[in-house]
Backbone as a ProteinNet text record, in pm:
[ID]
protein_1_A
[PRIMARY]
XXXXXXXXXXXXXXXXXXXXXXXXXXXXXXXXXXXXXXXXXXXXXXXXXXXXXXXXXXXXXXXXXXXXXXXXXXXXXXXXXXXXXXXXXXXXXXXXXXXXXXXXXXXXXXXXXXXXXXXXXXXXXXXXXXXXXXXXXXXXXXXXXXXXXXXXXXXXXXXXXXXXXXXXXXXXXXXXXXXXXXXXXXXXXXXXXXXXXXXXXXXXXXXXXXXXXXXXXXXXXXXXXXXXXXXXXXXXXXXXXXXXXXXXXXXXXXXXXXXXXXXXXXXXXXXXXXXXXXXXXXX
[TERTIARY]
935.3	900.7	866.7	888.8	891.5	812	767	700.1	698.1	613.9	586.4	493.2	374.9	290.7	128.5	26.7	-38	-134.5	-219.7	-329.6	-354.7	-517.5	-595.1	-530.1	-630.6	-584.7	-685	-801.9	-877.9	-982.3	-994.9	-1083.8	-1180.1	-1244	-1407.8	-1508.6	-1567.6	-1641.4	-1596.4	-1478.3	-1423.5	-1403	-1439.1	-1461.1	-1315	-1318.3	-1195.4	-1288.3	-1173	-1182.7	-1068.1	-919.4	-830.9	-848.6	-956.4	-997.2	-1133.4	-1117.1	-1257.7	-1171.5	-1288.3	-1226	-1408.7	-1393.2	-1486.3	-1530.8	-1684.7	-1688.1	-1836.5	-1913.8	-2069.5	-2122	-2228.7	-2325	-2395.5	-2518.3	-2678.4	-2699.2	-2825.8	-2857.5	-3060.1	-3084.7	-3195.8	-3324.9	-3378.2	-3508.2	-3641.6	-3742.3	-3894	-3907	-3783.3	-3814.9	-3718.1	-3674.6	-3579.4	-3425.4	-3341	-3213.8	-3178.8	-3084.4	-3046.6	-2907.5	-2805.1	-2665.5	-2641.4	-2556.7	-2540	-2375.4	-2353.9	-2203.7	-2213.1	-2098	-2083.3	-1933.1	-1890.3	-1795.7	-1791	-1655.7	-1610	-1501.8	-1489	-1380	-1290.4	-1148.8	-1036.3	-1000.1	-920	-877.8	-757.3	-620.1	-563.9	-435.5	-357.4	-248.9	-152.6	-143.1	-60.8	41.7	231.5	256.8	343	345.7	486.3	587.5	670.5	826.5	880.9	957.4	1014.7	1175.9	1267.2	1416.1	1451.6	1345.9	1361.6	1322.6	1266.1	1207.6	1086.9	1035.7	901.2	795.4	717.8	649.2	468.3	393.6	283.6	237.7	106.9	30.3	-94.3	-135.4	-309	-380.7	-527.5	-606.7	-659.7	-646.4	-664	-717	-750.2	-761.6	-661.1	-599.5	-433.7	-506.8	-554.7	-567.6	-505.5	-441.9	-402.1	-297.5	-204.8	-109.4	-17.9	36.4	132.1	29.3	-63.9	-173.7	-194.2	-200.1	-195.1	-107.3	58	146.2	182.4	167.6	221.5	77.5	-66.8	-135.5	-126.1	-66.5	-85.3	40.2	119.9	260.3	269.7	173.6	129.7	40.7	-74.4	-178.1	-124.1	-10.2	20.9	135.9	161	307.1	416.6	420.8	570.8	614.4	575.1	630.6	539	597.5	586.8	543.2	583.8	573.3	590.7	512.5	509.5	664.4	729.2	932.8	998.8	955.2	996	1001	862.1	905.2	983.2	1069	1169.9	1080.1	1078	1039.6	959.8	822.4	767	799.2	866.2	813.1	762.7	656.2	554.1	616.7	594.9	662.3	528.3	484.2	378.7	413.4	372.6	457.8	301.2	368.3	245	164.4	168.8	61.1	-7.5	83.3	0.8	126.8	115.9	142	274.4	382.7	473.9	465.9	453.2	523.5	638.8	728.3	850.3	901.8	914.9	919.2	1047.6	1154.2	1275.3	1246.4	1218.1	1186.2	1325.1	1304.5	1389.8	1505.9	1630.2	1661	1600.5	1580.1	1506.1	1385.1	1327.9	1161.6	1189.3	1303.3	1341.6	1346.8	1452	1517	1380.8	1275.5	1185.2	1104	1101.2	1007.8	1071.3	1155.7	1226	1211.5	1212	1232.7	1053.1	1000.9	856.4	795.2	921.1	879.2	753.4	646.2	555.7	517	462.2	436.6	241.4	210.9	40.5	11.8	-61.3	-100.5	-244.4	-301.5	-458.7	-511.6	-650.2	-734.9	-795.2	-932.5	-949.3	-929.3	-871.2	-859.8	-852.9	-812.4	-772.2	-682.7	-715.1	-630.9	-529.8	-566.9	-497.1	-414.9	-475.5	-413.6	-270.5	-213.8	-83.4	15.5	-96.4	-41.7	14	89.5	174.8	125.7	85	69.4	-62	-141.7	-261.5	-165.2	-121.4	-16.1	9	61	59.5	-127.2	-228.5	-351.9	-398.2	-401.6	-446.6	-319.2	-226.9	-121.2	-163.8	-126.1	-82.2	-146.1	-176.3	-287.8	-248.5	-242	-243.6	-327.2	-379	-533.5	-527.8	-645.9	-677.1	-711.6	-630.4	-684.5	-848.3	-880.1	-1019.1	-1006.2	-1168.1	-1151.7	-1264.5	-1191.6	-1267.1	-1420.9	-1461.7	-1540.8	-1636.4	-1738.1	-1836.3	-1894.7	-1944.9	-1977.5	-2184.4	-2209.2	-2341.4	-2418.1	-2543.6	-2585.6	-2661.4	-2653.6	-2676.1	-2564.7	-2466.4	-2304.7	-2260.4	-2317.5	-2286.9	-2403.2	-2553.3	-2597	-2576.3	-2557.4	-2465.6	-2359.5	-2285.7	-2175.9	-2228.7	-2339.8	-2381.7	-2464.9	-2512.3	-2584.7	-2496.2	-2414.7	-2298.6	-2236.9	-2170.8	-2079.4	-2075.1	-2207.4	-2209.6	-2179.7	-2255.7	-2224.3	-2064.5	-1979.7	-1815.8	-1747	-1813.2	-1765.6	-1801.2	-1736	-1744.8	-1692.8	-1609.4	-1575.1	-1725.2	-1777.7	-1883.3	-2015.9	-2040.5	-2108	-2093.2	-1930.8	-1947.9	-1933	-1896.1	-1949.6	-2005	-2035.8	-2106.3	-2061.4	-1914.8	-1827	-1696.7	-1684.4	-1611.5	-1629.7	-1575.9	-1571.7	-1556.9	-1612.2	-1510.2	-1517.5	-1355.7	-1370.3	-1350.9	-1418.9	-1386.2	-1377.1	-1294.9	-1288.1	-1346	-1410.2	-1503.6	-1508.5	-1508.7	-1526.4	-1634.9	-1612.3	-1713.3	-1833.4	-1847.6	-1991.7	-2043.9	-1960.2	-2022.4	-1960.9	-1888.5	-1810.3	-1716.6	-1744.7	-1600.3	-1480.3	-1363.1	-1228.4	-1173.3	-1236.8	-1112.4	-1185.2	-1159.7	-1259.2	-1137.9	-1163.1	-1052.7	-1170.3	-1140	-1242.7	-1130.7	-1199.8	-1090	-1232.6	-1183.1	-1274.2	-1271.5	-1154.6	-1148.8	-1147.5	-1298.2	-1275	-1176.4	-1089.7	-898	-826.7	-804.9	-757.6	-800	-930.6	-977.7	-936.8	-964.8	-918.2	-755.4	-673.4	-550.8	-508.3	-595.1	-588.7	-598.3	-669.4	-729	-639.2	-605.8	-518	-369.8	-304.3	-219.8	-230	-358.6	-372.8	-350.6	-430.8	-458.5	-303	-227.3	-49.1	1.6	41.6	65.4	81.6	-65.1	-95.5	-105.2	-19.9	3.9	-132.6	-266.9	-382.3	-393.9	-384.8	-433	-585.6	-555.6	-655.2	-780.3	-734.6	-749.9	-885.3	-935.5	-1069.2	-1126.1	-1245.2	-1309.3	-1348.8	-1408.6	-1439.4	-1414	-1415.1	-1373.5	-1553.4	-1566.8	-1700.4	-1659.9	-1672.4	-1722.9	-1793	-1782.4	-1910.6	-1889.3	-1900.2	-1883.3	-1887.8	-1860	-1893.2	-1790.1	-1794.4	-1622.6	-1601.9	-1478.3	-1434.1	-1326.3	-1250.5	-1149.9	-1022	-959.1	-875.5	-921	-1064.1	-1097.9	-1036.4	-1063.1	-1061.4	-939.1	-867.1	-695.4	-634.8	-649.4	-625.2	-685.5	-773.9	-819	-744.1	-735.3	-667.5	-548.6	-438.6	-314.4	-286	-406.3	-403.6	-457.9	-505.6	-519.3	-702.2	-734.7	-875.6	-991.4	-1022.7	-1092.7	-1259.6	-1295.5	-1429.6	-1458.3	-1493.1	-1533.9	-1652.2	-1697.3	-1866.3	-1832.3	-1923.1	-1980.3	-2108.3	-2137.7	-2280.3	-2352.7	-2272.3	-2316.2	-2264.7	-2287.2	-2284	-2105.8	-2052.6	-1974.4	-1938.9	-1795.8	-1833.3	-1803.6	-1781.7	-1766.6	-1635.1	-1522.5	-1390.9	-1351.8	-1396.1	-1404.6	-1474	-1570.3	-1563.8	-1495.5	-1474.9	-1394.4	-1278.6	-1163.2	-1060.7	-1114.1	-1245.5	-1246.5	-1256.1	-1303	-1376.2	-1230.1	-1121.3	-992.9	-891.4	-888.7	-854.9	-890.5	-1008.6	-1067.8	-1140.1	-1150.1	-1191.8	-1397.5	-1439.6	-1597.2	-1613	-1685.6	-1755.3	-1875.4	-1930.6	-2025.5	-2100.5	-2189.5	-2245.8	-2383.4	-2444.1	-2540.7	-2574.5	-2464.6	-2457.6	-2525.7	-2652.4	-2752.4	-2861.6	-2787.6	-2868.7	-2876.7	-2988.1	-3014.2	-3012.5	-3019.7	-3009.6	-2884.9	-2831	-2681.4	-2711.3	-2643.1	-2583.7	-2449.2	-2441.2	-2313.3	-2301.4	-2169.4	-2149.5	-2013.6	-1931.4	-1827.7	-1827.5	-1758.1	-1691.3	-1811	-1922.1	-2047	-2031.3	-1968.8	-1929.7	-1899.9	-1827	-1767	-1910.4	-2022	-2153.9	-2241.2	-2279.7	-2360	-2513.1	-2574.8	-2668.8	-2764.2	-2890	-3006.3	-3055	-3059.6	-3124.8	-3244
12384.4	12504.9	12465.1	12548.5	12470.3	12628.7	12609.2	12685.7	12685.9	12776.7	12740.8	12812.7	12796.6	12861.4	12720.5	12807.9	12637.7	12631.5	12723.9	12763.1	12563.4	12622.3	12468.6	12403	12329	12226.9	12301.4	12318.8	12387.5	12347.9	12200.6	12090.3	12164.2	12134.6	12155.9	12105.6	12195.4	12120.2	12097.4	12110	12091.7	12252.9	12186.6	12282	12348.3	12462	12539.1	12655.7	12673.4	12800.1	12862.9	12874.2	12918.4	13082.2	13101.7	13205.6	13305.1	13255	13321.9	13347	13429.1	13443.7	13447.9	13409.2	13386.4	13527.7	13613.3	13717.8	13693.8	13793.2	13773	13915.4	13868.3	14004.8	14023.9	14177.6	14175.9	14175.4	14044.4	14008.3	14086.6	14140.4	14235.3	14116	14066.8	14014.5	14011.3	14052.1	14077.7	14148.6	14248.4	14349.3	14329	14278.1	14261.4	14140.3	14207.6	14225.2	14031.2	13934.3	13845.7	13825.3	13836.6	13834.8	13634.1	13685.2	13533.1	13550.6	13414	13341.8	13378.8	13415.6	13480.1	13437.4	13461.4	13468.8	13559.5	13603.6	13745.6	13736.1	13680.4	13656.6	13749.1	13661.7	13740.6	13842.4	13947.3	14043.5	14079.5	14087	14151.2	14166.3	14265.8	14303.2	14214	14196.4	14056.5	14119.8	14151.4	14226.2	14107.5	14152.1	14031	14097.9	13983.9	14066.3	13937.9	14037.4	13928.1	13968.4	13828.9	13883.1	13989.2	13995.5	14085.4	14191.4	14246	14358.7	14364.4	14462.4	14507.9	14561.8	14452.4	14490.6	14513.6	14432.9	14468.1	14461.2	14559.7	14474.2	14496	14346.6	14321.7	14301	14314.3	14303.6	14157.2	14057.8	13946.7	13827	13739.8	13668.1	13558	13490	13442	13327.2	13281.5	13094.9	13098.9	12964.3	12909.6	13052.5	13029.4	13157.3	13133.4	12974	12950.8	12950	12918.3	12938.4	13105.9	13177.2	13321.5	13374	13314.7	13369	13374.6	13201.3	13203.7	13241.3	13232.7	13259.8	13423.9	13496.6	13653.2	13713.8	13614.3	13630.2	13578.9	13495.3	13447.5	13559.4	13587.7	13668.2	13795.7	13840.1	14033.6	13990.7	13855.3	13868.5	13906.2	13880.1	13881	13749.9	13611	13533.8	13436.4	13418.8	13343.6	13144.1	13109.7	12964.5	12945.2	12841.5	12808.8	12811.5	12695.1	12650	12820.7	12945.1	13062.4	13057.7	13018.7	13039.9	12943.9	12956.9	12826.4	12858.8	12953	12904.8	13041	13012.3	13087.5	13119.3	13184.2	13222.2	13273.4	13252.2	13319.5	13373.1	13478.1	13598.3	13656.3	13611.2	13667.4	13762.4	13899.5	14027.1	14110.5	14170.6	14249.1	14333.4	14437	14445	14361.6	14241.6	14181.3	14074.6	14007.9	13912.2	13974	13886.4	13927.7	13782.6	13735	13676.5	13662	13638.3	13620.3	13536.1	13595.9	13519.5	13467.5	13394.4	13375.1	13335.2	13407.9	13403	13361.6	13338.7	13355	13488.1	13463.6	13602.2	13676.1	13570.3	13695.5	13719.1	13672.7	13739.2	13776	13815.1	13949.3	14091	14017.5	14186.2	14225.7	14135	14230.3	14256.7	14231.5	14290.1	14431.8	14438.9	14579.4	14657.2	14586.7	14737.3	14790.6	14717.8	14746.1	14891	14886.5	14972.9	15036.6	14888.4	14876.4	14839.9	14972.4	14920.2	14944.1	14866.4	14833.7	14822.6	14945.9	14959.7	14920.4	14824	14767.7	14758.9	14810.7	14763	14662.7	14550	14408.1	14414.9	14302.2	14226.2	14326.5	14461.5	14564.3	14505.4	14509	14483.5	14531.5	14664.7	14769.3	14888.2	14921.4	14991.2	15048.3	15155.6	15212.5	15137.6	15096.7	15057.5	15221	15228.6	15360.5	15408.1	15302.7	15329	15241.4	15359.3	15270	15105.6	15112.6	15013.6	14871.2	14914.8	14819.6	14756.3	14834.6	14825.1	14716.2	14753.6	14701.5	14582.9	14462.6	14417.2	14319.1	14274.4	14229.6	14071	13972.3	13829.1	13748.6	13616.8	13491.1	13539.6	13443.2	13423.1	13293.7	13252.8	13086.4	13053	12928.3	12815.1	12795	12767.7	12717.1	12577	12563.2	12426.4	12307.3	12220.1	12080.9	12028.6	12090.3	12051	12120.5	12112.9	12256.8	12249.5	12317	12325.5	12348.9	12222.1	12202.2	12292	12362.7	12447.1	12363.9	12245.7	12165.5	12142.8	12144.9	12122.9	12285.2	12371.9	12500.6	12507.9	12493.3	12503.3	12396.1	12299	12185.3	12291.5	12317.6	12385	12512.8	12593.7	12689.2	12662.7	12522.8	12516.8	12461.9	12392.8	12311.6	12447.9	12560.3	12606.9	12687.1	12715.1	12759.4	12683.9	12528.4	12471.2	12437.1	12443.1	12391.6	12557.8	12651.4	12775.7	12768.2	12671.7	12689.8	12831.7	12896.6	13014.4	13183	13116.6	13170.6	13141.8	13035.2	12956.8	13025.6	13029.2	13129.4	13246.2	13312.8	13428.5	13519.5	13459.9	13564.1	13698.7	13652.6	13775.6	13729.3	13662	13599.9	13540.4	13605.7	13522.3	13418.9	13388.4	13206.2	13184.7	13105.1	13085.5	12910.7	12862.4	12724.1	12683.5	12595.7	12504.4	12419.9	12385.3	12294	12230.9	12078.2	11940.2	12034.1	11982.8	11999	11916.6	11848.9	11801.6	11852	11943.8	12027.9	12019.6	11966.8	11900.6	11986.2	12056	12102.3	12045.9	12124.8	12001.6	12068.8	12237.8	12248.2	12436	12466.9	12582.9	12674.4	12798.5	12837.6	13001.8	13054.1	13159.2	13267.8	13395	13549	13648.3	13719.5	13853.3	13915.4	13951.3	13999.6	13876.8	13918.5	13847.5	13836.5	13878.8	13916.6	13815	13774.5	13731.1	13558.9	13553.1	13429.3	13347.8	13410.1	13385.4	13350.1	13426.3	13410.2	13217.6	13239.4	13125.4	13017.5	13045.6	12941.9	12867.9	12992	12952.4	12914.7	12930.9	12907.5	12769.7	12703.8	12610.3	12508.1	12520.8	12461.3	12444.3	12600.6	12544.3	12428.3	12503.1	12381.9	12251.5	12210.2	12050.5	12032.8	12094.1	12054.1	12045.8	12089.8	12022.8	12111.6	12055.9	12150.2	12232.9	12352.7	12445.2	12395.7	12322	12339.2	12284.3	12187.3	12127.5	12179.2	12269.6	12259.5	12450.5	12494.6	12633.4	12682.1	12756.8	12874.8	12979.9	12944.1	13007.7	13063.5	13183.7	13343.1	13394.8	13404.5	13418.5	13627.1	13669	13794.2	13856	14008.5	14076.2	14017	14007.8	13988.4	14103.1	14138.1	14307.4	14246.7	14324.9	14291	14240.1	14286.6	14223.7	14048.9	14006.4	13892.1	13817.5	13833.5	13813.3	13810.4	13893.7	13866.2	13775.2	13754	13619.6	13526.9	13523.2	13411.4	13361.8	13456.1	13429.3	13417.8	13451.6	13449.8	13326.3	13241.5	13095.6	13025.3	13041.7	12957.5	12875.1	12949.8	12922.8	12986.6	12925.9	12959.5	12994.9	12933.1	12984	13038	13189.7	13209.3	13230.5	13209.4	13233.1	13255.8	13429.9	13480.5	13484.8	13488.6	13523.4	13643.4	13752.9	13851.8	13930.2	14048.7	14125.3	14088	14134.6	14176.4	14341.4	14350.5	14504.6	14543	14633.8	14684.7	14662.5	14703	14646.8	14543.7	14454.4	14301.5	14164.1	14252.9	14260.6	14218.2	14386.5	14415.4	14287.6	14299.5	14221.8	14033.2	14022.8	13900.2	13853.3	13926.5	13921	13911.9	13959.7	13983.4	13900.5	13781.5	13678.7	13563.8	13576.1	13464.2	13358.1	13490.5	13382.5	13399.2	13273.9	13276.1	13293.4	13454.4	13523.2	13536.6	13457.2	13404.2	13536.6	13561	13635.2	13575.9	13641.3	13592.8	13470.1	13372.2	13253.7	13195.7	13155.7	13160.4	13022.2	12904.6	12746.6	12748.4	12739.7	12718	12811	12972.7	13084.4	13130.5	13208.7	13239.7	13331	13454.5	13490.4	13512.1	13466.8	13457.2	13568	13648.4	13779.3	13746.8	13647.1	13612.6	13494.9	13444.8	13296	13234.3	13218.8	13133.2	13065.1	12968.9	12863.7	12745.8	12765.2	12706.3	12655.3	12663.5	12658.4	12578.7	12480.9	12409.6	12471.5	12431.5	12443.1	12346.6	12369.6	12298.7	12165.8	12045.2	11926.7	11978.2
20831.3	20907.3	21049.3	21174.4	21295.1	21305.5	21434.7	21503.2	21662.7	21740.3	21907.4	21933.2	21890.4	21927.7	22002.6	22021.1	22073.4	22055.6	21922.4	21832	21832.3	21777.9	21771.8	21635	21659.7	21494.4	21392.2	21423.5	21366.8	21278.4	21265.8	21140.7	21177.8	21072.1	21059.4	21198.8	21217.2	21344.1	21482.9	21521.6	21622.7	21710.1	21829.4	21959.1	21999.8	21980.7	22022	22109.7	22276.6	22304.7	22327.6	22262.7	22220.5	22202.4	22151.8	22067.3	22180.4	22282.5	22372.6	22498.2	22571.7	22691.8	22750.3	22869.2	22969.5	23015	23017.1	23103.9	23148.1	23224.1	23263.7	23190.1	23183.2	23103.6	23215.4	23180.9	23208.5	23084.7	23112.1	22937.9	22994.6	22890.6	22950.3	22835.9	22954.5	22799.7	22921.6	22817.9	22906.9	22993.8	22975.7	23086.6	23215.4	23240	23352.8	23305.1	23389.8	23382.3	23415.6	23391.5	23449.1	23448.7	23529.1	23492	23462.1	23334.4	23310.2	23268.1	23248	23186.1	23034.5	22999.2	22845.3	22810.2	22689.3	22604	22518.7	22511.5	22398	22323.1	22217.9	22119.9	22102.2	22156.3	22177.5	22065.9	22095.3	21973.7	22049.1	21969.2	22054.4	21894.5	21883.8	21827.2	21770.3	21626.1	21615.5	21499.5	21556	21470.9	21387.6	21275.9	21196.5	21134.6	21228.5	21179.6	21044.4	20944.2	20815.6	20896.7	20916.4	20963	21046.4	21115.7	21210.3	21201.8	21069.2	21014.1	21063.2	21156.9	21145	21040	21027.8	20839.7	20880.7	20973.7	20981.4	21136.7	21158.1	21280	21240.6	21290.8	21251.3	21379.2	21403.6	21480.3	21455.7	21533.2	21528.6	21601.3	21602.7	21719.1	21684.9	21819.1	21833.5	21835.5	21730.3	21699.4	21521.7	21537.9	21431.7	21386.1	21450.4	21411.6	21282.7	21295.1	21164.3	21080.3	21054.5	20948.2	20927.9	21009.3	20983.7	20879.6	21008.5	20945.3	20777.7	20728.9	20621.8	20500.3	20536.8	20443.2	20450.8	20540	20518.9	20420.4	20437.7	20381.4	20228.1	20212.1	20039.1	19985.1	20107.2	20032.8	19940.6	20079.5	20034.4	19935.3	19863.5	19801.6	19855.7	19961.9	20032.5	19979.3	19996.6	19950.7	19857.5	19761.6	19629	19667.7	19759.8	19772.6	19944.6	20018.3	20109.1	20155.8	20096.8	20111.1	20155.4	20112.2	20123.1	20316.9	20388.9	20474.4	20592.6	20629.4	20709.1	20873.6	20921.8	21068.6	21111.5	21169.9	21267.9	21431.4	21505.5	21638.2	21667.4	21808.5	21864.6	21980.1	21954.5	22111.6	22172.9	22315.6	22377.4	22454	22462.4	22516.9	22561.7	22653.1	22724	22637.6	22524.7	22416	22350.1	22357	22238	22169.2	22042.1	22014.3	21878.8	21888.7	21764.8	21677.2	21518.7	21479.7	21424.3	21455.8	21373	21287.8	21164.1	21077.3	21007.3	20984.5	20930.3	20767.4	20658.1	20540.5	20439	20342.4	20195	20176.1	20143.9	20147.9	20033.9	19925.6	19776.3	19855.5	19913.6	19943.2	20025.8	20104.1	20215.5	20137.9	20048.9	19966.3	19916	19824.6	19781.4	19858.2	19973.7	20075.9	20078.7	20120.7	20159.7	20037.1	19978.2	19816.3	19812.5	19877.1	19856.2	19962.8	20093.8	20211.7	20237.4	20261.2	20311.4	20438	20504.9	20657.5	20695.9	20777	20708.1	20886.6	20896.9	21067.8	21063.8	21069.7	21050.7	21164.1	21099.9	21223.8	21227	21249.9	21229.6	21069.5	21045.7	20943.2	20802.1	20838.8	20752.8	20639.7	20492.9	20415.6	20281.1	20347.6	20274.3	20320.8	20494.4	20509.8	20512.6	20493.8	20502	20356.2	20242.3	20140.3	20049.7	20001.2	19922.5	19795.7	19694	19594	19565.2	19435.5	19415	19334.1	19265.2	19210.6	19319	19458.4	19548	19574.1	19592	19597.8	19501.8	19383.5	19229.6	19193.5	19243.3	19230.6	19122.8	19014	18896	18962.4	18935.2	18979.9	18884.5	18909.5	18817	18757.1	18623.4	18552.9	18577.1	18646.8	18686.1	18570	18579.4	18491.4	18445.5	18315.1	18318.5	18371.2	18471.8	18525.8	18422.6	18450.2	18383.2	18448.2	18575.2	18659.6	18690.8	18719.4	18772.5	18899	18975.7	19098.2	19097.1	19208.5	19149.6	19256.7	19216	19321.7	19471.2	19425.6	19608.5	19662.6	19581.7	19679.7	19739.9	19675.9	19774.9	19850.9	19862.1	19952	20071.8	20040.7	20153.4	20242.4	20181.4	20230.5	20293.7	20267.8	20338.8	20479.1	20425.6	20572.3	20679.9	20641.4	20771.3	20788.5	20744.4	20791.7	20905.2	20941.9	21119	21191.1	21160.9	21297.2	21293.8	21201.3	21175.1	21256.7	21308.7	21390.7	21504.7	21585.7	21740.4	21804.3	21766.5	21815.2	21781.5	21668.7	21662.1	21723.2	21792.7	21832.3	21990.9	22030.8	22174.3	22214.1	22105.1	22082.1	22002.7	21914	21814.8	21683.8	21755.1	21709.1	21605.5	21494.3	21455.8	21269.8	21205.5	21037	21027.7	20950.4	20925.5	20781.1	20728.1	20581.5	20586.6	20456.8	20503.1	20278.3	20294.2	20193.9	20193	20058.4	20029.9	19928.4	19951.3	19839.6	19705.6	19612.2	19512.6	19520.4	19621.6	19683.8	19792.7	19837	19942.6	20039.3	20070.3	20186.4	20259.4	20411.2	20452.9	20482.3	20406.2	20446.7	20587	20592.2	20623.1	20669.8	20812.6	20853.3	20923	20894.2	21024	21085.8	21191.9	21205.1	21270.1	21243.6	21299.2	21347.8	21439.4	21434.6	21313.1	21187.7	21071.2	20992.6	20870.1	20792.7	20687.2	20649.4	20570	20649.1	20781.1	20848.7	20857.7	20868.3	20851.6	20726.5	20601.7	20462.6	20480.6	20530.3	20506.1	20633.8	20729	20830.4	20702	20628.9	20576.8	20427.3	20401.7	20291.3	20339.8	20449.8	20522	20576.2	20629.1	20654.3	20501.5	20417.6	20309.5	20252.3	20215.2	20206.4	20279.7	20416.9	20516.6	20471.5	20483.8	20438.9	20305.7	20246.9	20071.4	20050.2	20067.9	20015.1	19848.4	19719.2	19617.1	19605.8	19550.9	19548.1	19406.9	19354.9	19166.9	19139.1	19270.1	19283.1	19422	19410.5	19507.8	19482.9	19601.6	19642.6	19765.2	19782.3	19915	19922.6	20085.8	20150.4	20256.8	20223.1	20311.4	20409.4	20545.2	20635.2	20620	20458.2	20446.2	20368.6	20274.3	20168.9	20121.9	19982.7	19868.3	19844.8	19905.6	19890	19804.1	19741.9	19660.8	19719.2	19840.3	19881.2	19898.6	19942.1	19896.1	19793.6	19710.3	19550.2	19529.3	19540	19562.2	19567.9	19754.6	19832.9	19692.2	19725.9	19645.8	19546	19458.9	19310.9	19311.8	19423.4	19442.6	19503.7	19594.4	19645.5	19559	19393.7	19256.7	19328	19406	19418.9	19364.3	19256.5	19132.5	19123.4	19268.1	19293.4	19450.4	19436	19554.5	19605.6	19675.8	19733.6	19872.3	19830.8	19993.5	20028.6	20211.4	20231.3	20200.4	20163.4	20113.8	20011	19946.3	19809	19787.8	19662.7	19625.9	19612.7	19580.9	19542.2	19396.9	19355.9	19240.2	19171.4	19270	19205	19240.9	19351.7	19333.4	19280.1	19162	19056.1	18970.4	18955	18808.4	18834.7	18930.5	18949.2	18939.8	18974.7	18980	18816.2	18722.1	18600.7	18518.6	18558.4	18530.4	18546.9	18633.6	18706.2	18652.7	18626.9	18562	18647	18798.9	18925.6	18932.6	18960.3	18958.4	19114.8	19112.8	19224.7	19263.9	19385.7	19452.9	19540.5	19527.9	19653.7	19646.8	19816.4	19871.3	19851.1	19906.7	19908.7	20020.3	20025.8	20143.1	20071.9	20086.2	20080.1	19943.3	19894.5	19741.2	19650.2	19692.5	19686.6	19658.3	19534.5	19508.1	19385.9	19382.3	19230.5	19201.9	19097	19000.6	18952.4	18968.4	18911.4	18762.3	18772.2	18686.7	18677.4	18536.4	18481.3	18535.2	18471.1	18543.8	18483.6	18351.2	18345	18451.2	18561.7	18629.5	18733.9	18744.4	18789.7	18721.3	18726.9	18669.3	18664.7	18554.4	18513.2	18603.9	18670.3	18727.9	18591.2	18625	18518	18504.8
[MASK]
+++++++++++++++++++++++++++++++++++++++++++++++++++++++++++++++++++++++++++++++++++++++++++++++++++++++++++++++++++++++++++++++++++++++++++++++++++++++++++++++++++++++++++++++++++++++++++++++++++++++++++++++++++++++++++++++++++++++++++++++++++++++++++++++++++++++++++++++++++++++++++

């Protein structure tokens, strides 16, 4: 897969301003006004074309775009396997950003039979879907795993994962999903103004570099809404943990999947809503 776009690398921890733009505030504290130096995390229109077909536009920020492209294109089931997609271009145009995508012809045709067009706003992951059927889409059942995840290796992982968001770090305005060692360890961070978008950076990245899903967890700087849970289970990542609640049908779908769902994942602090097997017990 070739590409041309000039998104960061994106590791854990590393300083990107790819994703910011420079402006000045009045920042108001104690009563009087001080104009200072600021940053505001880019957003701008990112549409993707399959063969030339116009299929979506997302609200986004334009880092790590081949990571966009192909984890948004696994997430929604457009395509079945990384090899599906042969080449990304990046077209920079006065609205805003196109990817173009040169896909599979079978994962063309069933794109088209699907005539789904999805006008989102940040990191929207449902909109302009047709049928509850497309909404509710049919999921692996993950594997049971051999391994369990210990509750100091997710609070490890909760406390590093701010400082691994430099784009959050300059502005304040930004998700971030990151993969993580079963000792806590980030491999691997990507950040979006929409958190849908970040997730898909991330699982796009993780394709990419052949890294397997089958050991380790996925952390949330966000609610697990069900399109969450999806992604997740459609990238064979078997444990998810967010910083905050779950919902009701991401849930139900996670309980269905067979995927273990994390909320208020905050240091030592966590509840388990599914497959709590996969969670170790305190000695």
């Amino acid at each position: 897969m070739t590409t041309s776009n000039g998104s960061t690398s994106g590791k854990a921890g590393e300083e990107s301003t790819a994703g910011a733009v420079a402006t000045t505030e009045w920042r108001h504290r104690d009563g009087a006004f001080t104009r200072v130096d600021a940053a505001l995390a880019v957003e701008v229109p990112i549409a993707l074309e399959y063969n030339g077909i116009s299929h979506a536009v997302m609200l986004a920020t334009p880092c790590d775009l081949e990571d966009f492209a192909l984890g948004f294109s696994l997430g929604e089931g457009i395509l079945s396997d990384a090899a599906e997609l042969y080449q990304v271009d990046v077209r920079v145009d006065a609205p805003g950003i196109t990817l173009a995508l040169e896909v599979a012809a079978g994962a063309f045709a069933a794109l088209k039979q699907r005539r789904r067009t999805l006008a989102g706003r940040t990191g929207c992951g449902i909109c302009g879907t047709e049928s509850l059927e497309q909404v509710l889409r049919p999921l692996p059942k993950l594997p049971d795993s051999n391994w369990q995840l210990s509750a100091g290796a997710l609070a490890l992982a909760s406390a590093a994962l701010s400082g691994a968001q430099p784009l959050l770090r300059q502005t304040g305005a930004t998700h971030g999903a990151a993969w993580c060692s079963l000792d806590g360890e980030l491999l691997a961070v990507r950040e979006d103004v929409g958190r849908h978008n970040a997730l898909d950076k991330l699982i796009g990245a993780l394709r990419r570099a052949r890294v397997s899903t089958d050991r380790g967890f996925a952390l949330i700087t966000s609610r697990a809404s069900v399109e969450m849970v999806q992604k997740a289970a459609t990238a064979g990542i078997s444990v998810l943990a967010a910083v905050s609640a779950p919902t009701s049908l991401a849930l139900e779908v996670a309980q269905h999947s067979k995927l273990t769902l994390i909320g208020f994942a905050r240091g030592a602090s966590f509840s388990v809503y599914t497959h709590r097997s996969r969670i170790a017990e305190m000695p």
